[in-house]
C-alpha positions as CSV (number, residue, x, y, z in Angstrom):
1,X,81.5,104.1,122.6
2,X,84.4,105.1,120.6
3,X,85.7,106.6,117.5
4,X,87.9,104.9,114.5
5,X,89.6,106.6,111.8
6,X,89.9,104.8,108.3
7,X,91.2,106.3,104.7
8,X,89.9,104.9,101.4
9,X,90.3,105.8,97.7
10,X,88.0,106.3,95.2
11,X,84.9,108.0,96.3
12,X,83.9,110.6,94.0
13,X,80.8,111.9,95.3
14,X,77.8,112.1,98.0
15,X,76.6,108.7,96.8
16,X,79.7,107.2,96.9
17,X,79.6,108.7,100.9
18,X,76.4,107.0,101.3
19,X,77.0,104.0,100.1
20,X,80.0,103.7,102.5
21,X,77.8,104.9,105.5
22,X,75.3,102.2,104.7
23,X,77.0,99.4,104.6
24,X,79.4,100.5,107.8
25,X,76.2,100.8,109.9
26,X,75.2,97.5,108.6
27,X,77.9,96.1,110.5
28,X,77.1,94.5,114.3
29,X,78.1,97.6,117.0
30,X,78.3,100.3,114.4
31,X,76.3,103.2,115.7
32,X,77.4,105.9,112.5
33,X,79.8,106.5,110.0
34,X,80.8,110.2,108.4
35,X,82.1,110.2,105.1
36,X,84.6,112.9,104.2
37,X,85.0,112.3,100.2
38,X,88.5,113.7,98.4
39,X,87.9,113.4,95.0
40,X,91.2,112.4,93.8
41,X,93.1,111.1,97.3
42,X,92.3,109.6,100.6
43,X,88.7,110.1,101.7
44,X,88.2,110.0,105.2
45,X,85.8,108.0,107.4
46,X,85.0,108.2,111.2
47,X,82.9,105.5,112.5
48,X,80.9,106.0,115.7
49,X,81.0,101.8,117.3
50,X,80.9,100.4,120.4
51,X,83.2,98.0,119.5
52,X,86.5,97.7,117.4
53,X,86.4,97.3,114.2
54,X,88.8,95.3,112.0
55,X,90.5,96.0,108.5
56,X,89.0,93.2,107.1
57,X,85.7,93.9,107.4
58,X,85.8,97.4,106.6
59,X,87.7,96.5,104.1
60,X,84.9,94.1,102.9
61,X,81.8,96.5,103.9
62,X,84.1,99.2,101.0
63,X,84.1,96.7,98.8
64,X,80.4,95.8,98.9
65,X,79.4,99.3,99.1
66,X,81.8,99.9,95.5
67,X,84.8,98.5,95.3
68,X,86.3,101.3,96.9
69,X,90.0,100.7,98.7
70,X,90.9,100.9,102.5
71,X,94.2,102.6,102.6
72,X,96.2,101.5,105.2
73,X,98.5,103.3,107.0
74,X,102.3,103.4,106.7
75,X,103.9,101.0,108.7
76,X,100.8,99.0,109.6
């Protein structure tokens, strides 16, 4: 198993958290997801997987979860 790091915006909130975890251990080889939330910046979001995951579908899983944005990083 390993660990990913991903940034999004827009989470406000503990539901907004949950919603994120949900629908990233939804995905196939996701074992957990903690949800760090920053109000007004970059919240942060480690996922527990035994697999890697790709932008586009965490990307996606944000976006079903609120329409919340994956930052990506600078340079990538």
């Amino acid at each position: 198993m390993s660990t990913q790091t991903f940034h999004a915006t827009g989470l406000t909130c503990g539901h907004c958290a949950s919603a994120v975890q949900e629908e990233l251990t939804a995905l196939d080889g996701v074992e957990g997801a903690e949800v760090t939330v920053v109000k007004d910046g970059a919240s942060t979001i480690v996922v527990t997987t035994v697999r890697d995951l790709g932008q586009d579908e965490v990307s996606a899983a944000l976006d079903e979860a609120g329409g919340y944005e994956l930052v990506t990083p600078l340079g990538a």
